[in-house]
C-alpha positions as CSV (number, residue, x, y, z in Angstrom):
1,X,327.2,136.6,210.8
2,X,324.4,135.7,208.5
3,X,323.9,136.7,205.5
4,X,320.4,138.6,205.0
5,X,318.5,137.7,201.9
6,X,316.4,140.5,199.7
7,X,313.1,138.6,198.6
8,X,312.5,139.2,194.8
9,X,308.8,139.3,193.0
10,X,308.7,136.0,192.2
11,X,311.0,134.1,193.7
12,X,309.3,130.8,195.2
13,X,309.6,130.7,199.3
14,X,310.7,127.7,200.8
15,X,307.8,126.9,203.4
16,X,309.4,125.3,207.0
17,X,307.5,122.3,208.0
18,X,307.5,121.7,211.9
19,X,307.6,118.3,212.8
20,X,303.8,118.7,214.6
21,X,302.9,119.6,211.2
22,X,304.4,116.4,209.2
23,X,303.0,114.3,211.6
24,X,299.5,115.7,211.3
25,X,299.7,115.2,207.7
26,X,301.0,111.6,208.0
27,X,298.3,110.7,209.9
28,X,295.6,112.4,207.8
29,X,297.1,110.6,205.0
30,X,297.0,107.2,206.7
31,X,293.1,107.8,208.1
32,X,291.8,108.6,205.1
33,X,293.5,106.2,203.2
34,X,291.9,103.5,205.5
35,X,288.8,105.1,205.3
36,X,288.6,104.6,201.6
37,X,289.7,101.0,201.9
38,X,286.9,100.0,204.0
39,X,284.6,102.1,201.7
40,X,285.9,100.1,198.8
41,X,286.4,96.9,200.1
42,X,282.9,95.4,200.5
43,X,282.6,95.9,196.3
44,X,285.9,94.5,196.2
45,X,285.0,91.2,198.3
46,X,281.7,91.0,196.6
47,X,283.8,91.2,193.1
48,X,286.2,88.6,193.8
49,X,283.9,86.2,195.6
50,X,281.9,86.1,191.7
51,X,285.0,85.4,190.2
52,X,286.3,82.8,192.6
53,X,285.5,79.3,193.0
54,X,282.2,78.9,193.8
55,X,282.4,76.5,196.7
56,X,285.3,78.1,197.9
57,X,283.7,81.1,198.3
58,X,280.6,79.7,200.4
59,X,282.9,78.1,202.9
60,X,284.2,82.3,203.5
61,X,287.7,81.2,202.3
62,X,288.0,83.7,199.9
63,X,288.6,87.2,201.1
64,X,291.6,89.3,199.8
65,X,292.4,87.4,196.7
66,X,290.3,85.6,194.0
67,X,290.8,81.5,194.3
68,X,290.2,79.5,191.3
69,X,289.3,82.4,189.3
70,X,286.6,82.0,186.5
71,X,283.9,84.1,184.9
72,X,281.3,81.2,184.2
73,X,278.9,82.8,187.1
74,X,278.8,86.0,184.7
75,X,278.5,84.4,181.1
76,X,275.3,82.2,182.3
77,X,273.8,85.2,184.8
78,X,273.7,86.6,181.7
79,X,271.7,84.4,179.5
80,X,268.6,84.6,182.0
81,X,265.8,85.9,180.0
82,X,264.4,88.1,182.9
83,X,267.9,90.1,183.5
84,X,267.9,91.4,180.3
85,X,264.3,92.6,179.8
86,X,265.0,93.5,183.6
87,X,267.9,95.3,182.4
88,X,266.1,97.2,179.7
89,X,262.8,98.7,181.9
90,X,265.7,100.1,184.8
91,X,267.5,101.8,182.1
92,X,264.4,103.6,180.8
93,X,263.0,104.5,183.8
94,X,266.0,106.1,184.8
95,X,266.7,107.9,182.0
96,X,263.6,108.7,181.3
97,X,262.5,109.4,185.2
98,X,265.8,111.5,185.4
99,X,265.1,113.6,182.6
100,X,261.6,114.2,184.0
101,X,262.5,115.1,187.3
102,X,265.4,117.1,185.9
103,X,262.7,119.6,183.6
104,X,260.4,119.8,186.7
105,X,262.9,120.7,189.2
106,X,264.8,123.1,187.0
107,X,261.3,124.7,186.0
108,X,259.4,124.6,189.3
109,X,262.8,126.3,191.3
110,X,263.2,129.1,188.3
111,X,259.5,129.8,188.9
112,X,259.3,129.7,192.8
113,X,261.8,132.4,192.5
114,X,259.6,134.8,190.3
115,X,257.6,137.5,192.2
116,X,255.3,137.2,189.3
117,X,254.2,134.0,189.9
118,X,250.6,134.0,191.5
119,X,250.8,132.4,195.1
120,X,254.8,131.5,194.3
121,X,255.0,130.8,198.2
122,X,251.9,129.2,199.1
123,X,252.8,126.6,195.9
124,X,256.0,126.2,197.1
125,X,255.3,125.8,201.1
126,X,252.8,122.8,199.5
127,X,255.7,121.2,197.6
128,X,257.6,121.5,201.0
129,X,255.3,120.2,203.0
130,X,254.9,116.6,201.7
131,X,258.3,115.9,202.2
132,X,257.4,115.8,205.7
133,X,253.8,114.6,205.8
134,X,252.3,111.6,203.5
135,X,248.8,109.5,203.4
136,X,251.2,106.5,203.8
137,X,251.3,103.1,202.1
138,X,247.9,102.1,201.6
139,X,246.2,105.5,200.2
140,X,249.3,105.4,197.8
141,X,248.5,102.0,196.7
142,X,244.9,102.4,196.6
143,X,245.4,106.1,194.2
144,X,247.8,104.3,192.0
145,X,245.7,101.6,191.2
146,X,242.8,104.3,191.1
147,X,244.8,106.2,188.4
148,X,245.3,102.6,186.1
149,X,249.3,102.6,187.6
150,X,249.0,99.2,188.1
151,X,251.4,96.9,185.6
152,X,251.9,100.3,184.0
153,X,255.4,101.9,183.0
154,X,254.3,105.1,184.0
155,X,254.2,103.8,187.5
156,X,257.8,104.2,187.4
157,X,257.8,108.2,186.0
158,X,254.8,109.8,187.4
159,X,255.3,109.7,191.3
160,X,259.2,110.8,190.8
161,X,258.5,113.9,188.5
162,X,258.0,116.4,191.2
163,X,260.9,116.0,194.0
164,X,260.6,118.7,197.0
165,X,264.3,118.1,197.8
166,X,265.3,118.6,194.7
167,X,263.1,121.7,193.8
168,X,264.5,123.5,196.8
169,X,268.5,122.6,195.5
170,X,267.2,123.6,192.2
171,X,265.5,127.1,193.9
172,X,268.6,127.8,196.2
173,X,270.3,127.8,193.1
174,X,268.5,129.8,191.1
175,X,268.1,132.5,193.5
176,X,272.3,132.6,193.5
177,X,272.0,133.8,189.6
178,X,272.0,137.6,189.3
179,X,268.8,139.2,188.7
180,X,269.9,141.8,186.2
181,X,270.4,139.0,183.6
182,X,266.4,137.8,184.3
183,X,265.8,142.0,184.0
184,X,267.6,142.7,181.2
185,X,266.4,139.8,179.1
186,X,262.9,140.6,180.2
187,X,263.3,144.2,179.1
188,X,264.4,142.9,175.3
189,X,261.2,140.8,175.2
190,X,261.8,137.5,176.6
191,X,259.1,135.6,178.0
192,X,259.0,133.4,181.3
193,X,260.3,130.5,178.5
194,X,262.6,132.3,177.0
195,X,264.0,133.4,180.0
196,X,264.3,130.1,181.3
197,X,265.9,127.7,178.0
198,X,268.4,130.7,177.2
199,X,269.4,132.1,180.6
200,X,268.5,130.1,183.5
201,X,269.2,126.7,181.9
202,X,273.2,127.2,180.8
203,X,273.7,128.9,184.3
204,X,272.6,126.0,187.1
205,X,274.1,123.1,185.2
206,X,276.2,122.2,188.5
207,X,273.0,121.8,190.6
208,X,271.1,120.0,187.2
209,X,274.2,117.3,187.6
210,X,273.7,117.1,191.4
211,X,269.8,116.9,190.7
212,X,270.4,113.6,188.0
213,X,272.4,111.8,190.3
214,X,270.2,111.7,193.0
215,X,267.6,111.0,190.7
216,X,269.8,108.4,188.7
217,X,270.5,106.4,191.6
218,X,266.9,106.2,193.1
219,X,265.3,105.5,190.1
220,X,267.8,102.4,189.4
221,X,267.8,101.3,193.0
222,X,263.6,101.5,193.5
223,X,262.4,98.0,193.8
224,X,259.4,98.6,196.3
225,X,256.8,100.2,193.5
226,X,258.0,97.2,191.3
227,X,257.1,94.8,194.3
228,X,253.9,96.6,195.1
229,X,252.2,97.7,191.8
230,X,253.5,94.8,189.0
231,X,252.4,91.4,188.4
232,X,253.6,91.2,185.1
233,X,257.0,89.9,184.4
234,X,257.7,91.9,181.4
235,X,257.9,95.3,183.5
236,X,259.9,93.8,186.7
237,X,263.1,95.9,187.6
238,X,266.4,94.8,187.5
239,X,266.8,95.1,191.1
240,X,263.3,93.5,191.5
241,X,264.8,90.7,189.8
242,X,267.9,90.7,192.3
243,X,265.5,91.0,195.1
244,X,264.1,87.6,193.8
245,X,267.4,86.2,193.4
246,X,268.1,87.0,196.9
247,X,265.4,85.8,198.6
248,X,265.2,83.1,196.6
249,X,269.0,82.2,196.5
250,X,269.5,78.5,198.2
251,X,266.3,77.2,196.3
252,X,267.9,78.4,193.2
253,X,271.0,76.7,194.0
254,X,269.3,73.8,195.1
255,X,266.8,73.7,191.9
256,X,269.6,74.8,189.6
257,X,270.1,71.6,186.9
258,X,265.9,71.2,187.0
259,X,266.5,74.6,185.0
260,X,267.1,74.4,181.2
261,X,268.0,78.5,181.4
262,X,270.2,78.0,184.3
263,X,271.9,74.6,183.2
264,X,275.5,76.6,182.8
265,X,275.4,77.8,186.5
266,X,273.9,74.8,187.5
267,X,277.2,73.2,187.8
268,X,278.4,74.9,190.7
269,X,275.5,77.4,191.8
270,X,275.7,78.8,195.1
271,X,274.2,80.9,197.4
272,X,277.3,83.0,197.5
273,X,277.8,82.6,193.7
274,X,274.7,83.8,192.7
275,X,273.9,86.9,195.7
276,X,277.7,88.5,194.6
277,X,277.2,87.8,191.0
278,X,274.2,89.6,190.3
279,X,275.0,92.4,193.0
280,X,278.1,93.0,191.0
281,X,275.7,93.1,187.7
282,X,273.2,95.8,189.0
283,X,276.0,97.9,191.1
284,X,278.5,98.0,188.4
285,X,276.8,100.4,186.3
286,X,276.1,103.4,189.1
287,X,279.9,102.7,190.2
288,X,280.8,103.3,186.6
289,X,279.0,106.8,186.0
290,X,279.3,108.5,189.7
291,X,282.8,109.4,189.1
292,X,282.1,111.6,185.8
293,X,279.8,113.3,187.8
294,X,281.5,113.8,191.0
295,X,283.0,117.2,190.5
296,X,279.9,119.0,189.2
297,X,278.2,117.3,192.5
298,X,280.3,118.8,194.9
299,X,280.1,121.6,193.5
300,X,276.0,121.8,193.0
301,X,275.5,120.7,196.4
302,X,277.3,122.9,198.5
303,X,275.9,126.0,196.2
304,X,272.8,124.8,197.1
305,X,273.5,124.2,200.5
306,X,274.9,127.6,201.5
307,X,272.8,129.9,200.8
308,X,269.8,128.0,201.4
């Protein structure tokens, strides 16, 4: 006969498993887990290919493990002049550029959501718009250059201060914040400002974090306005400089110990040596901040997903 058990507040339940279950999880486990091993692996190949034996690596014999394993390709990538100026003008425009596109983003949604704002959604339907329509390449050029953009940092800031996509997260958002906190404020005397710095502000941070890392990343992975609009060497990107390095990769190599700056790599330059090395170089940093971010990201974006 068996013996009938009384369940008692708090008393943790044993959950039964069924095998079907346990086997769906096993293979959930094991997809996902080789998912995230092909994600990673391309950094990982590119990292140990730097590391490893130069000609080693351009014959493709390297591809789980590091061979021959030195850091020579890094000390002397290094001590090019042009990677560290390089270096210097992608850091500022994307801090800078960030914090720009942050303010308008976080201002422009806060204000496409006020009934008080004259023609709110005609200004906004011509925010929306150009994400869908553009002059193209040309006009672009030819207003830049118009405008003195040309070998001019604020080529890299003034196009990216105004980002639809962004304004709309940053709107969506906005629009998810009770409106009795906007009224009450308003009722004690707070202006539009006001309103914005000491209520709006502290409330969307999630969708501000989701908002900087998409404008992180595009500002330090743009290349095409350096390509198009600089001829002056002092303002070229870091991943200008990589698209250089890449194109110009075997004549590098090959032209190597003709170079005084370059005499270190020379010894064993590559192709291969030089492509990973300085992917590795401009990569590395993005790789090394996303994850700080990541929960504030998933949780802005699918706020401003839902009820958008």
């Amino acid at each position: 006969m068996k013996e009938k058990r009384e369940f008692v507040p708090g008393m943790k339940v044993r959950e039964e498993t069924s095998i079907g279950t346990f086997v769906m999880q096993i293979i959930t486990y094991v997809f996902f887990t080789a998912f995230a091993l092909f994600c990673v692996y391309p950094f990982y190949y590119m990292f140990i290919n730097s590391i490893s034996n130069n000609l080693t690596s351009s014959q493709g014999k390297v591809l789980f493990f590091p061979i021959g394993i030195h850091f020579t390709n890094y000390v002397s990538a290094f001590k090019i002049p042009e990677l560290a100026n390089a270096a210097m003008i992608s850091l500022g425009r994307t801090v800078i550029g960030t914090v720009f596109t942050l303010i308008a983003s976080a201002f422009l949604g806060f204000m496409f959501t006020r009934e008080t704002m004259w023609k709110r959604k005609v200004w906004y339907r011509l925010v929306v718009v150009t994400m869908y329509f553009n002059a193209g390449l040309i006009p672009w050029y030819l207003i830049m250059r118009n405008l003195g953009l040309t070998n001019n940092f604020w080529a890299y800031l003034l196009p990216t201060i105004v980002v639809p996509f962004d304004v709309i997260l940053a709107k969506t958002f906005v629009e998810s914040v009770p409106k009795s906190l906007e009224e009450s404020a308003t009722l004690d005397g707070a202006g539009t400002f006001t309103v914005f710095g000491a209520i709006i502000l502290p409330l969307i941070k999630p969708i501000l974090t989701t908002i900087a890392i998409f404008a992180a990343v595009n500002q330090w992975n743009a290349f095409q306005d350096t390509l198009l609009l600089m001829t002056d060497s002092r303002l070229y990107s870091l991943q200008f400089v990589l698209y250089q390095y890449l194109q110009g990769a075997a004549s590098v190599a090959r032209n190597a110990n003709s170079s005084s700056m370059m005499a270190s790599l020379a010894t064993a330059a590559t192709q291969t040596s030089i492509r990973m090395t300085v992917t590795i170089i401009v990569v590395l940093p993005i790789l090394a901040v996303y994850p700080f971010f990541q929960r504030y990201f998933v949780k802005g974006i699918m706020i401003g997903a839902v009820k958008g």
